[in-house]
C-alpha positions in Angstrom: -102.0 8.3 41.2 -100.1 11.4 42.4 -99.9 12.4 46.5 -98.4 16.1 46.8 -97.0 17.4 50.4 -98.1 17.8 54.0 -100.1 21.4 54.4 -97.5 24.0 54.9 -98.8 25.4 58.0 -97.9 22.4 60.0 -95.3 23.7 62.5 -91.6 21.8 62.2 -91.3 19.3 65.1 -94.2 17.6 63.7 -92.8 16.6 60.1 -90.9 13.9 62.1 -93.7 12.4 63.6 -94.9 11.3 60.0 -95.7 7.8 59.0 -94.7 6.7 55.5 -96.7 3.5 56.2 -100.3 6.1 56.7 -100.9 6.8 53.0 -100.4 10.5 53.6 -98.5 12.7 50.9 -94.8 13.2 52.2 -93.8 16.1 53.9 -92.3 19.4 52.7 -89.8 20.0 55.4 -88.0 16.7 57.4 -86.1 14.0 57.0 -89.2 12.2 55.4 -89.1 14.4 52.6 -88.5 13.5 49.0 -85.6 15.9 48.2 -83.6 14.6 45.1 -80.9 17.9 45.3 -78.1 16.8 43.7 -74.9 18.9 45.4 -73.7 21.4 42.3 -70.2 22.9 42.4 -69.4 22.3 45.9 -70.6 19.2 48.4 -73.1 21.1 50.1 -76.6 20.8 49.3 -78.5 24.4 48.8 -82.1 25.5 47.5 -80.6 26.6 44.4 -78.9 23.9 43.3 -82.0 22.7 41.8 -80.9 25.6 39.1 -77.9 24.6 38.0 -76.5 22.1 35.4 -76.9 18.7 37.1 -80.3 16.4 36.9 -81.2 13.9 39.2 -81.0 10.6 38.5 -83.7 8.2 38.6 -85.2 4.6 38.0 -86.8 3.5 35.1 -88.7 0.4 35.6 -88.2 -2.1 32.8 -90.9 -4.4 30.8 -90.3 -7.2 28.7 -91.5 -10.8 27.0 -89.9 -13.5 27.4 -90.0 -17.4 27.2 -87.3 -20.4 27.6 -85.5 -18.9 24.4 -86.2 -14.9 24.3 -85.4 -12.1 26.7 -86.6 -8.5 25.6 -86.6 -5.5 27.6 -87.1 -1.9 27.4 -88.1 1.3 29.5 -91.8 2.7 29.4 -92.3 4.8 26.0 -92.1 7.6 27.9 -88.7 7.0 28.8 -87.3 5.8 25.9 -84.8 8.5 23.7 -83.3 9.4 21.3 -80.0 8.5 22.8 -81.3 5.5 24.9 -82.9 5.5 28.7 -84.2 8.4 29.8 -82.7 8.6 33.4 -82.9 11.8 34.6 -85.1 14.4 35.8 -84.5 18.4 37.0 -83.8 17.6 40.8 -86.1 19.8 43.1 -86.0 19.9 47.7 -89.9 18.4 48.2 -91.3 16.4 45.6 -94.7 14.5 45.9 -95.0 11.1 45.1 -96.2 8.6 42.6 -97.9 5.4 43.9 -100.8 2.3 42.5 -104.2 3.3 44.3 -104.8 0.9 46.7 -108.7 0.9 45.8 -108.7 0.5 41.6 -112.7 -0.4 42.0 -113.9 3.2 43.0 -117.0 5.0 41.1 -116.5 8.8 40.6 -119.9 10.6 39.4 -119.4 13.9 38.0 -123.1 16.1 36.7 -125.4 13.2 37.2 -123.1 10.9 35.3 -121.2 7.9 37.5 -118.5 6.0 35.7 -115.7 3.8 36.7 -112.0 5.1 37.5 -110.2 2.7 36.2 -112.7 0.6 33.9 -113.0 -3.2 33.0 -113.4 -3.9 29.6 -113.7 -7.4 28.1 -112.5 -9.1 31.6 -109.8 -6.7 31.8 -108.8 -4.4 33.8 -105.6 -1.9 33.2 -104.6 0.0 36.4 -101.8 2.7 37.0 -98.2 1.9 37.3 -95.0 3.7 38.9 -93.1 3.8 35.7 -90.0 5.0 37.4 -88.8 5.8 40.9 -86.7 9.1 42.3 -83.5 8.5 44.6 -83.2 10.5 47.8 -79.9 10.2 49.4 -79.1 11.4 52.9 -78.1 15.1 53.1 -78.8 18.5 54.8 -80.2 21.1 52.3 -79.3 24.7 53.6 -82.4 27.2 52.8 -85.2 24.6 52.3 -88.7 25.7 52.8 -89.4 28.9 54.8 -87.3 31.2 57.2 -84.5 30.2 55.2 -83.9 27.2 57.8 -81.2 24.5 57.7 -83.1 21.4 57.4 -82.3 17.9 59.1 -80.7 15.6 57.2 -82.8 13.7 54.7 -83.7 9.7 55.2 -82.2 7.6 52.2 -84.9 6.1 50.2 -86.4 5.9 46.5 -90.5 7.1 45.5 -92.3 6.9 42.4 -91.6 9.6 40.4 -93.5 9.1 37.1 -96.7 7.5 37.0 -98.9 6.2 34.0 -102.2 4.5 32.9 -102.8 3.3 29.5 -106.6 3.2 29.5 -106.5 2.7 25.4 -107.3 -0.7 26.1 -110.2 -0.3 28.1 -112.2 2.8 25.0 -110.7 5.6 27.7 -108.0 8.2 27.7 -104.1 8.0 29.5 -102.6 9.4 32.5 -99.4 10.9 33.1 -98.3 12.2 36.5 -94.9 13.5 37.9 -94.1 13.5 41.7 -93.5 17.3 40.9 -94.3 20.0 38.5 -90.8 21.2 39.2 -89.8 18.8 36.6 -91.0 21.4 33.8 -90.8 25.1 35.1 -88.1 27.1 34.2 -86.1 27.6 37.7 -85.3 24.1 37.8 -84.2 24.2 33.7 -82.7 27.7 32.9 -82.8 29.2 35.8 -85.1 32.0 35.4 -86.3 33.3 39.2 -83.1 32.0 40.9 -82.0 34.7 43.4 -78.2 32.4 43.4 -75.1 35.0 42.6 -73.9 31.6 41.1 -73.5 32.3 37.4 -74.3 28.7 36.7 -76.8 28.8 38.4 -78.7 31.9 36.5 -78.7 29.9 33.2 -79.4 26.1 34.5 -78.7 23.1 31.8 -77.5 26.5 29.4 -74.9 26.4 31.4 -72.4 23.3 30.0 -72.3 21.4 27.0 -72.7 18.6 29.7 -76.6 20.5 31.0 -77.8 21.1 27.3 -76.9 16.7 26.7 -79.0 16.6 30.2 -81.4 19.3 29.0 -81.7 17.2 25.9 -82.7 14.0 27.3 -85.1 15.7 29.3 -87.0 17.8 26.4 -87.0 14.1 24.5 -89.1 12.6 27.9 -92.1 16.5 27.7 -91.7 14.9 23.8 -93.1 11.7 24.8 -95.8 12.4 27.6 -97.6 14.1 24.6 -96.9 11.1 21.9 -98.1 8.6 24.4 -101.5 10.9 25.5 -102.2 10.9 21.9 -105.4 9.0 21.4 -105.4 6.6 18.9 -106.2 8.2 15.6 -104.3 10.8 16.8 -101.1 8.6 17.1 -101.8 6.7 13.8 -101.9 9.9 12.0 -98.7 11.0 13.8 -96.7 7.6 12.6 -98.0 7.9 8.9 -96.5 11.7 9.3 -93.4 10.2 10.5 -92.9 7.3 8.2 -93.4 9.8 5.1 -91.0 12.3 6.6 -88.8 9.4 6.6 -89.6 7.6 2.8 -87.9 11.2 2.0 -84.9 10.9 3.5 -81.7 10.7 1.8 -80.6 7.5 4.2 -83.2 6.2 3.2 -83.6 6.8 -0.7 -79.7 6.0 -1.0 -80.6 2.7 0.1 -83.9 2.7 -1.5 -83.3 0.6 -5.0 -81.6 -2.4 -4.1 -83.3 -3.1 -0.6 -86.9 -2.4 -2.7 -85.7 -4.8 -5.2 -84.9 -7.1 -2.9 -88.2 -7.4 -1.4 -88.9 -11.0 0.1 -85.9 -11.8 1.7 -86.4 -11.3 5.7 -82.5 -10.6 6.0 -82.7 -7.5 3.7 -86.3 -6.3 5.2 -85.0 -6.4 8.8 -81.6 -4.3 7.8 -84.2 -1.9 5.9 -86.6 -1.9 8.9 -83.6 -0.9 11.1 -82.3 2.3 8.7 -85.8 3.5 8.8 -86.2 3.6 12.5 -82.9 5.0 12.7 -84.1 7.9 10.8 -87.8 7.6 12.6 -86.0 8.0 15.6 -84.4 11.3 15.5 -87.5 12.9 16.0 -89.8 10.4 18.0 -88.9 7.9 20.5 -87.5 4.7 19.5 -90.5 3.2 21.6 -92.6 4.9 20.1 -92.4 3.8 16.3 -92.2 0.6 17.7 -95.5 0.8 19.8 -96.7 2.7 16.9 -96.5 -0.7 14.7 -98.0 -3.0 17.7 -101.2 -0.1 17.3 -101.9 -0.4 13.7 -104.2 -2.8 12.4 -101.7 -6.0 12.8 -103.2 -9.3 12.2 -101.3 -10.6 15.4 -103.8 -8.4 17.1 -106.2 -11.5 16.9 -104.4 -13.2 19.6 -104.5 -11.7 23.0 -101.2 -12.0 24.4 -100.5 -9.2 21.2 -102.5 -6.8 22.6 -100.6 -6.2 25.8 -97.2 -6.3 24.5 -96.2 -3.2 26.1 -97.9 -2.7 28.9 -98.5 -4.5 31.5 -95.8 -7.8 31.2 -97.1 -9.7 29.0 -97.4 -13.6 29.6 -94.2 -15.6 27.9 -95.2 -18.2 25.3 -93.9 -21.5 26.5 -91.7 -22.6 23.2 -92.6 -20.1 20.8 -89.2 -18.7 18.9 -90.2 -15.2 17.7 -87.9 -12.4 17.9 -90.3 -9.6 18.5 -88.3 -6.3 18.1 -86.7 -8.3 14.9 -90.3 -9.0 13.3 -91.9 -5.2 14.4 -88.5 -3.6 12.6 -89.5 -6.5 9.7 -92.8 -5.0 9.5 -91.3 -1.1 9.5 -88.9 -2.0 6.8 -91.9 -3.5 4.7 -93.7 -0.3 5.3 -91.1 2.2 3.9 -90.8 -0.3 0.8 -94.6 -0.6 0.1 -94.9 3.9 0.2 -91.5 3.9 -2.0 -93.4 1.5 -4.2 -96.7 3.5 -4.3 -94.6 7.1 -4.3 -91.9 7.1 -6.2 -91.7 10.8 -6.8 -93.0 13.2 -4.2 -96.7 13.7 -4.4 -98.5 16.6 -2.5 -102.4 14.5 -3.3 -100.5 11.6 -1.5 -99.0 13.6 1.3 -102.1 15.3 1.8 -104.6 12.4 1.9 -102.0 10.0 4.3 -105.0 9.1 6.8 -106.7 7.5 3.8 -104.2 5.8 1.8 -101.8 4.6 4.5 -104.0 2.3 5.8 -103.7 0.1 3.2 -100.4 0.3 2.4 -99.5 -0.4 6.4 -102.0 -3.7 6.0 -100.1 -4.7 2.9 -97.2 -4.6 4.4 -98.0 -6.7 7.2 -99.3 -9.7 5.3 -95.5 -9.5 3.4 -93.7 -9.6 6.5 -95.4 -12.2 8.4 -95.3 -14.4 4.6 -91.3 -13.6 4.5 -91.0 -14.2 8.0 -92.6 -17.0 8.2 -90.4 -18.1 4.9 -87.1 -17.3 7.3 -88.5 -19.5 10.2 -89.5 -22.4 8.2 -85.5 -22.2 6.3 -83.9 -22.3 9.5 -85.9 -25.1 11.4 -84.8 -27.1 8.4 -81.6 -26.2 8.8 -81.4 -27.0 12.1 -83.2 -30.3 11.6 -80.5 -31.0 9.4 -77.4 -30.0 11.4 -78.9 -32.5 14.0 -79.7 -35.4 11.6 -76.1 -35.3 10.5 -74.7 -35.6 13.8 -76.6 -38.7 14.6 -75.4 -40.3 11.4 
């Protein structure tokens, strides 16, 4: 999933005779190499800028569903903030790159005991995917590599950058990999190690209240590589966590009594759903709490095309009408009011004990939002019919 660099000890000259096409890891030196510098303070392009305030940008990939009536899109989890798409990344002169093994039916045997890479379970298969891509633009960089050379201006062109494989679907672990571990290490964040006399350059994304917003988005996407590793109990525990930091609130218990009383009409579900991931989301990823409701024990799970909702695209439904970030914010908001129900006060037992009693509570509410749902589909196909009936009269 993740190719580093050519070996360091190859002289120069020889970096250009590389061939992207050869499956080789791409160079550290050359106009093949992955350098995503972006120029700081002034339009030249130097080692050290990968220390100052500015990120690289990148390209998420997007997923989706959709059919002749519903388009829905959104980033992978792991690049989904906060504040919206995670875009960037701490630039750096020579990254590695991300790529989709050619070969996804290799064995690997490790102490007598042989398994598959990237196992098949149940007919399917779930291989790797570049989740996002890095941007190279064409540029000298002044002190790349060794001997404190000018190197030869870089080719334009884009690379994976992140990679991932969600092996929860076939009983085995994920995978996260960066092009880079530059992407985490403190030269290319605050600086520490730079030998620049540049001041902005000693303190990195500390440097501007524009690099802490950049440094921001960037702690929200090291936030999500360990959400989405979770394994599964792991992550169930972590949204029961989250949804009870939330039922406490004060958003949330201001509009507590008269959305809770309310219970049954989809209308004032969904605008409940949507305070509570509001709140859920200032401290986990948007995408998250929503593939944390896909992962709980949802009836819908019964029909395939449920279970790969995120990852990879899933097939559309030919005429099928169902809004599906509408219904999973439906099920959140039916969540929150089924815990207020059962915990009205605070209760240390309850908060202590969440793994047990949540269950049942999150099954609850599923059964209520697909009833109310349904309710709200069924209202307006006969509303429909009947706008059309009268316009035939």
């Amino acid at each position: 999933m993740r190719k580093w660099h050519f070996d360091y000890q190859v002289v120069a000259e020889d970096y250009e005779n590389y061939d992207p096409a050869s499956g080789d890891s791409p160079p550290v030196l050359g106009s093949f190499r992955h350098d995503t510098l972006m120029a700081g303070e002034d339009p030249s392009f130097t080692f050290d800028d990968q220390s100052d305030d500015l990120a690289a940008e990148i390209i998420p990939k997007y997923y989706g569903t959709s059919n002749k009536y519903l388009v829905y899109k959104y980033p992978h989890p792991l690049l989904c903030g906060p504040r919206g798409v995670i875009a960037i990344l701490p630039d750096h002169m020579h990254e590695g790159e991300c790529i989709v093994p050619t070969d996804v039916g290799q064995s690997t045997t490790f102490n007598g005991y042989t398994s598959a890479e990237y196992p098949t379970v149940d007919g399917a298969q779930p291989v790797p995917d570049v989740v996002a891509e890095g941007i190279v633009t064409a540029h000298q960089t002044d002190n790349t590599g060794e001997d404190s050379i000018v190197d030869v201006a870089s080719k334009a062109k884009t690379f994976g950058c992140i990679g991932a494989y969600d092996g929860h679907t076939a009983n085995v672990g994920r995978v996260v990999v960066d092009s880079t571990f530059h992407h985490f290490v403190n030269i290319n964040i605050n600086g520490t190690a730079s030998d620049s006399m540049d001041p902005v350059k000693q303190e990195g994304f500390y440097a501007s209240a524009e690099g802490l917003e950049q440094y921001e988005r960037i702690q929200a996407y090291w936030r999500n590589i360990a959400i989405w590793l979770a394994p599964p109990g792991a992550a169930r525990n972590m949204f029961y966590t989250a949804l009870w930091a939330a039922r406490w609130d004060s958003q949330i218990r201001m509009l507590t009594p008269g959305l809770v009383q309310k219970r049954g009409n989809w209308r004032n579900t969904v605008a409940y759903g949507t305070a509570v991931h509001a709140v859920m989301k200032r401290f986990w990823s948007p995408c998250a709490v929503v593939d944390w409701v896909f992962a709980q024990d949802n009836p819908l799970a019964k029909f395939k095309w449920w279970l790969v909702l995120t990852l990879p695209d899933p097939p559309p439904w030919k005429r099928l009408i169902v809004d599906l970030p509408e219904l999973a914010t439906g099920m959140l908001g039916e969540m929150m009011a089924h815990l207020v129900a059962a915990v009205p006060e605070r209760d240390d037992e309850f908060r202590d004990s969440l793994a047990e009693k949540m269950p049942k509570i999150v099954k609850e509410s599923y059964q209520s939002a697909l009833r109310s749902a349904a309710r709200e589909a069924q209202q307006k196909a006969e509303a429909t019919k009947k706008f059309f009936d009268s316009v035939q009269a």
